[in-house]
C-alpha positions in Angstrom: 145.5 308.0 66.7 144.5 304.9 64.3 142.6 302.4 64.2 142.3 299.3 62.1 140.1 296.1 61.8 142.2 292.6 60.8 139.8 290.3 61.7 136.3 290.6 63.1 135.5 293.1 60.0 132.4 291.6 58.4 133.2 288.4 59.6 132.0 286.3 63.6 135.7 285.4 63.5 139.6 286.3 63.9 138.5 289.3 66.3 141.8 291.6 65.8 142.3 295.2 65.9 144.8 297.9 66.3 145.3 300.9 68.0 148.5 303.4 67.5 148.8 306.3 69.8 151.6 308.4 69.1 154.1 306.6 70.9 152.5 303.2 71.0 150.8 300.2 69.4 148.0 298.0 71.2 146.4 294.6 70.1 142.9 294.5 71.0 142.8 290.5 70.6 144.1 288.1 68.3 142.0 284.9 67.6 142.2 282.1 65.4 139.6 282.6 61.8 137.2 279.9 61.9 134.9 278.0 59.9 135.1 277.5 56.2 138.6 276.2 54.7 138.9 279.6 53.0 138.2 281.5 55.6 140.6 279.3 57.8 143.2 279.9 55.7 143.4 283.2 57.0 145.4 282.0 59.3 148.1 281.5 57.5 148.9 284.6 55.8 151.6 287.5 57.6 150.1 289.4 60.0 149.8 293.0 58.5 151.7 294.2 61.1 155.3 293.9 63.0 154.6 291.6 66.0 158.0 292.9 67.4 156.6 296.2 67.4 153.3 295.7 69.2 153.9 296.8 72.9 150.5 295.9 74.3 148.0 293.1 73.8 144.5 293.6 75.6 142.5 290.5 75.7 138.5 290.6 75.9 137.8 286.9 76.7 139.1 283.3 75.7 137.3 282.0 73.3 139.9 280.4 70.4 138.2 283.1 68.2 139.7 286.2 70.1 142.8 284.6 71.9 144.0 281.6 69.3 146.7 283.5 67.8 148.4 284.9 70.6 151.0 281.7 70.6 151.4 282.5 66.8 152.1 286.5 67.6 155.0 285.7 70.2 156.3 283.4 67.9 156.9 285.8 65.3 158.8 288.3 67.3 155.9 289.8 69.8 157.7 290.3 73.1 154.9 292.7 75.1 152.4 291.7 78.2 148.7 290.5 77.3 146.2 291.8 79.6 142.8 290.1 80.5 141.0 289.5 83.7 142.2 286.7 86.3 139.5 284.1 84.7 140.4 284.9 81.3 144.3 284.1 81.8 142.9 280.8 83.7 141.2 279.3 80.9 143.9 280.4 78.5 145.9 278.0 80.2 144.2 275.1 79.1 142.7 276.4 76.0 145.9 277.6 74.0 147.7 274.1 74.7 144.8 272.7 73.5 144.9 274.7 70.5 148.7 273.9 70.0 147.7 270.2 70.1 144.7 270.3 67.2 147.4 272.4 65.1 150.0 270.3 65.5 147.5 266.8 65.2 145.9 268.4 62.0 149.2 269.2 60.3 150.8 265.4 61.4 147.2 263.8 59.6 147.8 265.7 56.4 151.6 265.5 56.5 151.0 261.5 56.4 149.2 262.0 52.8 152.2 264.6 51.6 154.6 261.9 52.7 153.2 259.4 50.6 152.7 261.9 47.5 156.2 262.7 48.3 155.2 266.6 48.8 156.8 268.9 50.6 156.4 268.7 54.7 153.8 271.5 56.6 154.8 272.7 60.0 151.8 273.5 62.2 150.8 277.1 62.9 152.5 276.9 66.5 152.6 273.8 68.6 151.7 273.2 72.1 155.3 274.5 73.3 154.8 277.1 71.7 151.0 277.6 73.6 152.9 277.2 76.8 155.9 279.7 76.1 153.5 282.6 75.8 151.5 282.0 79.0 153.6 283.8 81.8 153.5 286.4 79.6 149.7 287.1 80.7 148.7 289.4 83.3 145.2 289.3 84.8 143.7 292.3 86.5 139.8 292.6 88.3 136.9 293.5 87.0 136.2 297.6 87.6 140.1 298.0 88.3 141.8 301.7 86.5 144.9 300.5 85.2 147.5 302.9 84.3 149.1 301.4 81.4 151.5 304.2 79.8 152.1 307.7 80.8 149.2 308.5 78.4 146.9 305.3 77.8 144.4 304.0 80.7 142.2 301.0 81.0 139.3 299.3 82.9 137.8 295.9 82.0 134.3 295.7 82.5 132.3 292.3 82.8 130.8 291.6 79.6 128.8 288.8 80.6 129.5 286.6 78.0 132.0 283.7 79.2 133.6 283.5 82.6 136.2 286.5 82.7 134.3 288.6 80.1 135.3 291.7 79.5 134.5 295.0 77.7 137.7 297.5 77.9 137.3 301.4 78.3 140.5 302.8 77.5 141.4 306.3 77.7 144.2 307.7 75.6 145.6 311.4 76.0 147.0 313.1 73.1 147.9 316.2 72.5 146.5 317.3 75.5 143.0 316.1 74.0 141.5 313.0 76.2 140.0 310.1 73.7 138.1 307.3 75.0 137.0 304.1 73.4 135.3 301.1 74.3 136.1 297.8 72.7 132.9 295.7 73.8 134.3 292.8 73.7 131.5 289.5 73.0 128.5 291.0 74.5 126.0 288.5 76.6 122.5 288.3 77.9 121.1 289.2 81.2 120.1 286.3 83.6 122.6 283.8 82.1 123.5 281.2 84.4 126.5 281.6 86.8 127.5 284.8 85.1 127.1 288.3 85.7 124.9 290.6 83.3 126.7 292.3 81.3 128.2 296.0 82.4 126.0 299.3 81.1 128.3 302.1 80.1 127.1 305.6 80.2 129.8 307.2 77.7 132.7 307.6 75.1 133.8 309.3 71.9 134.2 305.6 69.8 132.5 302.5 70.6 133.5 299.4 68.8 130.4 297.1 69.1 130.2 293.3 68.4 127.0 292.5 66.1 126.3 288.5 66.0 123.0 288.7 66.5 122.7 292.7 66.1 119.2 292.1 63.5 118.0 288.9 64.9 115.6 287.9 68.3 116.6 284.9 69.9 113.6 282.3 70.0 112.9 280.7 73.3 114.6 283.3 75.0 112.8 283.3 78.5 112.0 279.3 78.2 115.2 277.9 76.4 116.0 275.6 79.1 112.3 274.0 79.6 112.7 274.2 75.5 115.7 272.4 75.8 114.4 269.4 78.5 111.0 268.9 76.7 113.4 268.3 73.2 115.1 265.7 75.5 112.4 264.3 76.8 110.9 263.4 73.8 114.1 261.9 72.3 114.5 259.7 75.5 110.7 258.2 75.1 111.2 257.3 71.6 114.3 255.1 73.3 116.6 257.9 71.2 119.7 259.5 72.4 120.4 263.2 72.2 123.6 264.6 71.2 124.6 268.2 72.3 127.6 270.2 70.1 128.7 272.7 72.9 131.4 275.2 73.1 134.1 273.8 76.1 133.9 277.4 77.6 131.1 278.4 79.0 128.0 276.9 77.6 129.3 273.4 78.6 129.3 274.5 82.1 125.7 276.3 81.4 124.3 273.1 80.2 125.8 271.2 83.8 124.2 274.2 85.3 120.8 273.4 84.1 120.7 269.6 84.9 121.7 270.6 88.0 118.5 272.4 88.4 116.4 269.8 87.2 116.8 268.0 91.4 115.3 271.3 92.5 111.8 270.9 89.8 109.7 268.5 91.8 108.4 265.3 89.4 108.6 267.1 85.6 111.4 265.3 84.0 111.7 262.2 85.4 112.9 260.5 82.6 116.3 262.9 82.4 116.8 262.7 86.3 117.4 259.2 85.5 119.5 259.0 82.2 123.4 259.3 82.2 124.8 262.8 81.1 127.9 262.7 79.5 130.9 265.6 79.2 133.3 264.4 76.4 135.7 266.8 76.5 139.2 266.7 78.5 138.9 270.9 77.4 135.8 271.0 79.3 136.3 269.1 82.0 139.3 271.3 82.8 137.5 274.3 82.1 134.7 273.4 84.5 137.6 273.2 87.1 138.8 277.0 86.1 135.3 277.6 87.0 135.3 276.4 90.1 138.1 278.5 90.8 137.0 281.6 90.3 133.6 281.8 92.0 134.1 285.4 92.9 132.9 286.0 89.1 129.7 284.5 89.3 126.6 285.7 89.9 124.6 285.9 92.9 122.0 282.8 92.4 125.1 280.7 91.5 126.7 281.7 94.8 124.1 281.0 96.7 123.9 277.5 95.8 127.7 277.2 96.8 126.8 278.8 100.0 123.5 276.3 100.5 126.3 273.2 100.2 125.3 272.8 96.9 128.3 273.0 93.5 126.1 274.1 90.9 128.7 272.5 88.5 128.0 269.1 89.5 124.9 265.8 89.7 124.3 262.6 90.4 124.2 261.4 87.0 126.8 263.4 85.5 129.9 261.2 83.5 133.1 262.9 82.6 134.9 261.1 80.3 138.7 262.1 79.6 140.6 258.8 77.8 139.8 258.3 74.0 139.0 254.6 75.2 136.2 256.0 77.9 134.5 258.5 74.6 134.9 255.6 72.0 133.1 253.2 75.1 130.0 256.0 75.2 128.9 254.7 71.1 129.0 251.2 71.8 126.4 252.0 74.9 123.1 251.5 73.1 120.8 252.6 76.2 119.5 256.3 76.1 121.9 259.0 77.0 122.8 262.8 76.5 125.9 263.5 75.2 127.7 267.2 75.9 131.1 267.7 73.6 133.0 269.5 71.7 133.7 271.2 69.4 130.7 273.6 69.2 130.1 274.0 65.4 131.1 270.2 65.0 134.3 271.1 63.4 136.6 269.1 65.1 136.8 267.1 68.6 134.9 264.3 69.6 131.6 265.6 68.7 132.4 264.7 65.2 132.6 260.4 66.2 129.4 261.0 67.8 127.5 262.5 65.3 129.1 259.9 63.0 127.6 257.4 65.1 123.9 259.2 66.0 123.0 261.0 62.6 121.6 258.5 61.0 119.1 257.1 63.4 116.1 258.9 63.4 115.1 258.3 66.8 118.1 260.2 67.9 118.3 264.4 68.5 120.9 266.4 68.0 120.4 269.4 69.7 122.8 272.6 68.9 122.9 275.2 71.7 125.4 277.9 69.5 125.6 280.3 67.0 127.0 278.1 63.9 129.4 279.8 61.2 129.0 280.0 58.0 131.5 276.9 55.9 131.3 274.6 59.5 129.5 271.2 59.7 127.0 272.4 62.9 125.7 275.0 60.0 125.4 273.0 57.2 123.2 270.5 59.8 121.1 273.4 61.2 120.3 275.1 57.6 118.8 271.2 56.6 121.7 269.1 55.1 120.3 265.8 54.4 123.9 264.0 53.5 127.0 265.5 55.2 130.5 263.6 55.4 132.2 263.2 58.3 136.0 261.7 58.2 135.4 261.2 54.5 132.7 259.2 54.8 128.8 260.4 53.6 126.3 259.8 56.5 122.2 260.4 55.6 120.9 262.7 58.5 117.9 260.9 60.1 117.9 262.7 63.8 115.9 265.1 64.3 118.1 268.5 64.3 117.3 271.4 66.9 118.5 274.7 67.4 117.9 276.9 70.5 119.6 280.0 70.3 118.3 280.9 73.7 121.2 279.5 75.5 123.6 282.1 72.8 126.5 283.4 75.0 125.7 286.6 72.8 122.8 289.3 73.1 119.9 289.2 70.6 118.4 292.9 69.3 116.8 293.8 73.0 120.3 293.3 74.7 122.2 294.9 72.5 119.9 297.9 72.3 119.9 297.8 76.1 123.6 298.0 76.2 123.5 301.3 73.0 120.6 303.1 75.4 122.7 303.2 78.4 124.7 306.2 76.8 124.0 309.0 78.1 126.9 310.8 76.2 126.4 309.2 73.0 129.8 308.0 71.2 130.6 309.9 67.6 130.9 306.4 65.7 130.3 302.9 66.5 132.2 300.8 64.6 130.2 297.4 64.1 132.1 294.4 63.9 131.9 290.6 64.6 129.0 290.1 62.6 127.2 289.1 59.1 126.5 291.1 56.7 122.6 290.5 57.0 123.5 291.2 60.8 125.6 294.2 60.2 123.4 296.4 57.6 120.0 295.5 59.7 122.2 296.6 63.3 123.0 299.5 61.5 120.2 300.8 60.5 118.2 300.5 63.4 121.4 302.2 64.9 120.6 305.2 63.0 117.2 305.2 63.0 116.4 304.8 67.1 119.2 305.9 69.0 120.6 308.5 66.2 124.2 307.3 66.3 126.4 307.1 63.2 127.6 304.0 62.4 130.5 302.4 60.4 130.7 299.0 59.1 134.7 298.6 58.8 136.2 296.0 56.4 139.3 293.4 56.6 142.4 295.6 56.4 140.4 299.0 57.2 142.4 301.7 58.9 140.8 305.0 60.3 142.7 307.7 61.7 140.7 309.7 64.3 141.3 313.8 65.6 139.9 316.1 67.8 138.4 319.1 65.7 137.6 321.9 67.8 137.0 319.8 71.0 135.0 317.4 69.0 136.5 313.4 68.1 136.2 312.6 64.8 137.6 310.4 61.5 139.5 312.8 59.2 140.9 310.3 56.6 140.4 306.4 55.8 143.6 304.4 54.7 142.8 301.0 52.5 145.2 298.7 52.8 142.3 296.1 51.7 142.9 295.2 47.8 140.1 293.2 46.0 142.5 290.5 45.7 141.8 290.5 49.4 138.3 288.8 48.9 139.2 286.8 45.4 141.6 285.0 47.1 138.9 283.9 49.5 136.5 283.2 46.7 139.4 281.1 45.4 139.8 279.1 48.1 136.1 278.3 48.8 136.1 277.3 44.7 139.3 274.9 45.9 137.3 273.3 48.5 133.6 273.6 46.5 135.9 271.3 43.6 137.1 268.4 45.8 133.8 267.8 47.6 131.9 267.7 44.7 134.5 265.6 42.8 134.4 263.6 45.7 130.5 263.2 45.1 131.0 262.4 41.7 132.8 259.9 42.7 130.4 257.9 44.9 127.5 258.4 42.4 129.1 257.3 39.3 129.8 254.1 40.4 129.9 251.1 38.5 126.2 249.8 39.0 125.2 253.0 38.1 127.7 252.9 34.7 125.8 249.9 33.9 122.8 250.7 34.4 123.5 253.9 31.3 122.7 253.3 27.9 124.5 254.7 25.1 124.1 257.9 24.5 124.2 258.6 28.3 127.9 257.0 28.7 128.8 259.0 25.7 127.4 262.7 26.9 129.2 261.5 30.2 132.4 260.9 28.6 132.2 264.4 26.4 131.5 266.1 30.5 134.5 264.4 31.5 136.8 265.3 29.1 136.2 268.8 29.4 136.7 268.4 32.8 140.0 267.0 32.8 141.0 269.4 29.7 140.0 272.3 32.5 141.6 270.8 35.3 145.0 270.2 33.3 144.8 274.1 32.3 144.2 274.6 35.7 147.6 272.5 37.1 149.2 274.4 34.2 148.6 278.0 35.4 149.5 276.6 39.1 152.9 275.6 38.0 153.6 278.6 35.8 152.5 281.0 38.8 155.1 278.5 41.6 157.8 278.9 38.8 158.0 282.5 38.9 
């Protein structure tokens, strides 16, 4: 049996992995890489793998960053089932279309500038066709279900308490008459989050393969985030400001309506946001608040009980969903006090992006992140202190006042994830850490060692491990690279790419001509001598590019 790591690996992103049995090969999710244009380009490249030869695909939850390939595999030959829980295949339905439609809208908006350059055409990555083409191929199963999926290979998805439709997957392979079972947790959450279970303790296995966002980190505001989150409001609002709220269209979206839901049942605290509109701007969430709906026998019991008490939990009085552009564009001309929920989460894309176009440089406004934030994407540059960021090539000066409450993470902090690694009572030989940062990954590992005694393994992009029982006992007997250390220069070449038309962009605006005049002598002539070397550079640059195409 092997297993192998193509996205996930030392990355929060492109969660992808491989198992091959002796007789067959299983996906354990396929997502989109996100966040930095080199990281992004990712996407791009072959998949290291046949498609046509993958028989199964097992799907731990929907967010873009596990499932936003999966249009991509079938359309390069994949022909197999993908197997998630009943929620999970619901929101798919409405979050792989709209995945289609931002590849296809990003490719038609740079297409329009390589039409006038008279460059050759892009096609998107897969389209919203192509989104739709792939869905009946999904099967959802129940939480706690054995599923006999070959003669040899079992599985049960577990709630992982993350997202609606969650999962963590035991599967059980038999090989040579030797039984193997891993555990692919999945996106790990928190217990007591809203509406959702907590997540599933396992007792044992022989490999666990463990997700690690926040594996060396405590969340702050962990038991108050939400009276965090109202007094942060509440402030805004009484400085007349308006507070703008980057949320992920799956599941923190509908944690946020969940929260100002609450607020009618706290006698006379906030009376200031029991009176201000609340505003959902995204069609994607609005949808996926409707797959919610639909599958209330997956949430927890307080959230139930509201339903049962006449209340829905996923609804108030002054709650706004806006789907048209023209109702979103209508929300900035509206200077009264609001809150603003939208997507995307990191601020990458969507219609968050107008409204922080529109807020960011007002200091009496908040904007208020709720989500982890990866490395390359706007929501972390904003978050680590940018003063000047540029949104649809323009440079805005950040005024607001930024927050970030990580309490309202759909991922455990140290103290849930250690809860999850005591459970074992049968402790697993490895646990392969993944979906983290390096600072994340060597700080999880270590403690790892240190407290519960467990070896750990901290694969790379391209990693493949073949495992073997040895005299009853499950272990790795040889390590295949398929990594080369072009793997990561190409990476460092495309964040130079992107590094280089920023600041030549900032050049740019600063050398303008006031500022030209405003040089004397010597200063236009040591600027002239920078700028020739420059452009000498960048001609040997475009020179080696050419050479390299022509080959």
């Amino acid at each position: 049996m092997k297993l192998s790591f193509f996205g996930a690996a030392k990355l929060v992103t492109g969660s992808n992995y491989l198992l091959e049995t002796n007789n067959h090969k299983i996906l354990i999710d396929c997502g989109l890489f996100q966040g930095s244009k080199a990281i992004k380009a990712k996407n791009y490249e072959e998949f290291p793998y046949k498609p046509s030869e993958i028989d199964f695909l097992l799907l731990t939850h929907a967010h873009i960053d596990h499932s936003g390939r999966i249009p991509l595999l079938y359309k390069k030959g994949f022909k197999g089932e993908v197997i998630c829980t009943n929620a999970t295949k619901g929101l798919c339905q409405i979050m792989l279309p709209d995945s289609g439609h931002i590849q296809e809208m990003n490719v038609k908006y740079k297409n329009r500038k390589r039409t006038r350059a008279g460059l050759e055409l892009l096609s998107p990555l897969y389209t919203i066709e192509d989104a739709y083409s792939c869905l009946n191929k999904f099967t959802g199963v129940q939480y706690n279900s054995t599923i006999k999926l070959t003669d040899s290979i079992t599985l049960r998805y577990r709630d992982a308490g993350h997202i609606l439709g969650s999962a963590s997957i035991e599967v059980w392979v038999e090989e040579n008459n030797k039984q193997t079972k891993l555990i692919f947790s999945g996106d790990l959450g928190k217990d007591n989050t809203p509406i959702i279970n907590d997540p599933y303790l396992f007792k044992e296995c022989d490999f666990l393969l463990m997700e690690s966002t926040y594996g060396n980190k405590y969340h702050e505001f962990k038991s108050n985030s939400t009276e965090r989150m109202f007094q942060v409001i509440e402030e805004t609002l009484s400085k007349g400001g308006s507070v703008i709220i980057p949320s992920f269209s799956v599941g923190r979206t509908q944690e946020m309506i969940y929260a100002f839901n609450k607020i009618e049942t706290i006698k006379e605290k906030w009376q200031k946001i029991k009176n201000v509109s609340v505003y959902v701007d995204s069609p994607l969430a609005i949808s996926a608040t409707e797959v919610f709906k639909d599958n209330i026998e997956s949430f927890d019991d307080e959230a139930k009980q509201y339903i049962l008490n006449g209340d829905n939990p996923l609804d108030f009085d002054n709650l706004i969903f806006t789907r048209s552009t023209e109702e979103s564009k209508s929300i900035n001309y509206n200077k009264n006090p609001k809150i603003i929920i939208s997507a995307s989460g990191m601020c990458d894309a969507g219609r968050i992006k107008h409204h922080l176009k529109h807020h960011l440089w007002e200091k009496e406004n908040t904007i208020l992140f709720v989500g982890y934030q990866a490395h390359g994407t706007l929501g972390r540059l904003l978050v680590d202190g940018a003063e000047k960021v540029k949104i649809f090539g323009e440079t805005i000066n950040v005024k607001a006042r930024i927050e970030m409450i990580d309490g309202f993470s759909g991922h455990g902090d140290i103290e849930n994830l250690d809860k999850f690694l005591g459970s074992f009572t049968k402790k697993p030989s490895i646990v392969f850490l993944v979906h983290g940062e390096i600072d994340q990954l060597n700080g999880f590992s270590k403690r790892i060692n240190e407290k519960f005694n467990m070896k750990t393994i901290i694969p790379d992009i391209g990693e493949c491990y073949e495992i073997q029982s040895v005299s009853d006992k499950k272990t790795i007997i040889n390590v295949d690279r398929t990594i080369t250390d072009n793997t990561y220069k190409r990476l460092e070449l495309l964040n130079y790419v992107a590094k280089l038309k920023e600041e030549i962009s900032d050049i740019t605006e600063l050398i303008s001509y006031d500022v030209i005049n405003k040089l004397d002598e010597d200063e236009i002539s040591k600027t002239i001598d920078y700028y020739e070397k420059i452009d000498d550079n960048i001609s040997d640059l475009i020179t080696l590019v050419e050479e390299s195409k022509n080959e």
